[in-house]
N, C-alpha and C positions, 0 to 999 in steps of 0.2 A: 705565364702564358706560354702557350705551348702552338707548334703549325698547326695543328689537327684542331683546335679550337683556339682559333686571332680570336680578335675581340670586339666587339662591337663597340660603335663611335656614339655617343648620342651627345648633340650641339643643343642644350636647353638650359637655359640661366635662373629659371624658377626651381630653386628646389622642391618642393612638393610635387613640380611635376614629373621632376629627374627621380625623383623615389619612388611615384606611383609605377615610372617607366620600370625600372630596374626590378619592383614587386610582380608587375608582369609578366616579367620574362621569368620571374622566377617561379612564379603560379605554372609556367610552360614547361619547366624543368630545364630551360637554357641553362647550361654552363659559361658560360663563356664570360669572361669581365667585360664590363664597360666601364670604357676609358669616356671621361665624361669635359667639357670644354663650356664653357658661360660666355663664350668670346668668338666671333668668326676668324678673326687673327690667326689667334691660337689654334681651331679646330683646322687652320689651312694649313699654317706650320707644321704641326703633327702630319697630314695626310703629304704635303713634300717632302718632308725630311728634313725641315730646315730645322736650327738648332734650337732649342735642346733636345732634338728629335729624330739626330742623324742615323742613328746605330736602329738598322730595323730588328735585329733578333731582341733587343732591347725594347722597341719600342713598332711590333709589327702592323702592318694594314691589314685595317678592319674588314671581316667580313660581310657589315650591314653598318649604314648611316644612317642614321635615328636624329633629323633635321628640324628646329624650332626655325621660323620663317624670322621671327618678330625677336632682336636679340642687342645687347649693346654694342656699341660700335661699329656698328654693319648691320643687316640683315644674314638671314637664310640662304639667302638667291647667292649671294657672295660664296658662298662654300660650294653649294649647289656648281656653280658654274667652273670653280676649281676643279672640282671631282672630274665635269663631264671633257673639261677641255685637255686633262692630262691624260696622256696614253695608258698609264701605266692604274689609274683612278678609274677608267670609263668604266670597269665593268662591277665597280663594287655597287650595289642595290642602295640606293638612298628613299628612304620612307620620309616623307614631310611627316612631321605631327604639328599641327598649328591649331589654334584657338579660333580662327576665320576659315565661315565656311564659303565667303566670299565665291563663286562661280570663276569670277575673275581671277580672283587669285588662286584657287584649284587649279584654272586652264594657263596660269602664268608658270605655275611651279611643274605642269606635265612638261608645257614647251619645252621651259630650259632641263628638263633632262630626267625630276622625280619619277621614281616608277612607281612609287604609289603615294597619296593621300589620304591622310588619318584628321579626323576632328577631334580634340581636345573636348571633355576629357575620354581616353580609350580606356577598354577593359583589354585582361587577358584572350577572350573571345577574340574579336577586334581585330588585335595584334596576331595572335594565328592565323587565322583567314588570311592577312596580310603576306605574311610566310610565307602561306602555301601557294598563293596567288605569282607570288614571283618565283614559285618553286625553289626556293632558299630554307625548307625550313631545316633540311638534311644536314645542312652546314653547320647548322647552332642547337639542334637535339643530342641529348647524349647519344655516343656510337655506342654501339652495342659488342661487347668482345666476348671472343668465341669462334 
């Protein structure tokens, strides 16, 4: 991994869904790896720095959070609220993706801090829109040299 493309975080414990995500992006022509977390714990420990997660050239922040609400041992909102409450977290983009199109839980996950909501299951279409809507998609498309 390299500055010019960090890597995107995606917090989802179904694999089929973490495959369809990562074919996505790759349908977009994203470079960028995702670092991928089945756990809130864990997806928090990475985004602090805590151990085994200290060293950030090793182990850098993500330029987009790719958020399952519904996960073991915690929920979604738990990381969500990590991101928004650290200083050093608040400005990286977190995208829900969740299986509930729940109203309530749309307007639960804008409050605490998502900038955008996705329904389960996305396509590549989708997921662009998404990009460009937070204007992040610059971040994660190949740069152009020259």
């Amino acid at each position: 991994m390299s500055e010019r493309n960090p890597p995107v975080m995606l917090v989802e414990d179904e694999p089929l869904d973490a495959q369809w995500f990562v074919r996505c992006l790759k349908q977009l022509g994203i470079v960028n790896a995702v670092v991928r977390f089945a756990e809130p714990q864990r997806a928090r420990d990475f985004l602090l720095g805590r151990p085994p997660y200290t060293d950030r050239r090793t182990h850098p922040l993500p330029v987009l959070i790719a958020l399952d609400l519904r996960l073991p041992g915690g929920d979604g909102y738990d990381v969500l609220r990590s991101v928004r409450q650290e200083g050093d977290l608040g400005n990286i983009p977190v995208v829900v993706i969740s299986s509930s199109s729940d109203p309530a839980e749309i307007r639960r996950a804008y409050d605490q801090g998502a900038d955008a909501y996705l329904v389960k299951p996305i396509d590549s279409d989708t997921l662009l829109r998404a990009l460009h809507d937070l204007n992040i998609s610059w971040l994660l498309l190949p740069h152009s040299v020259g």
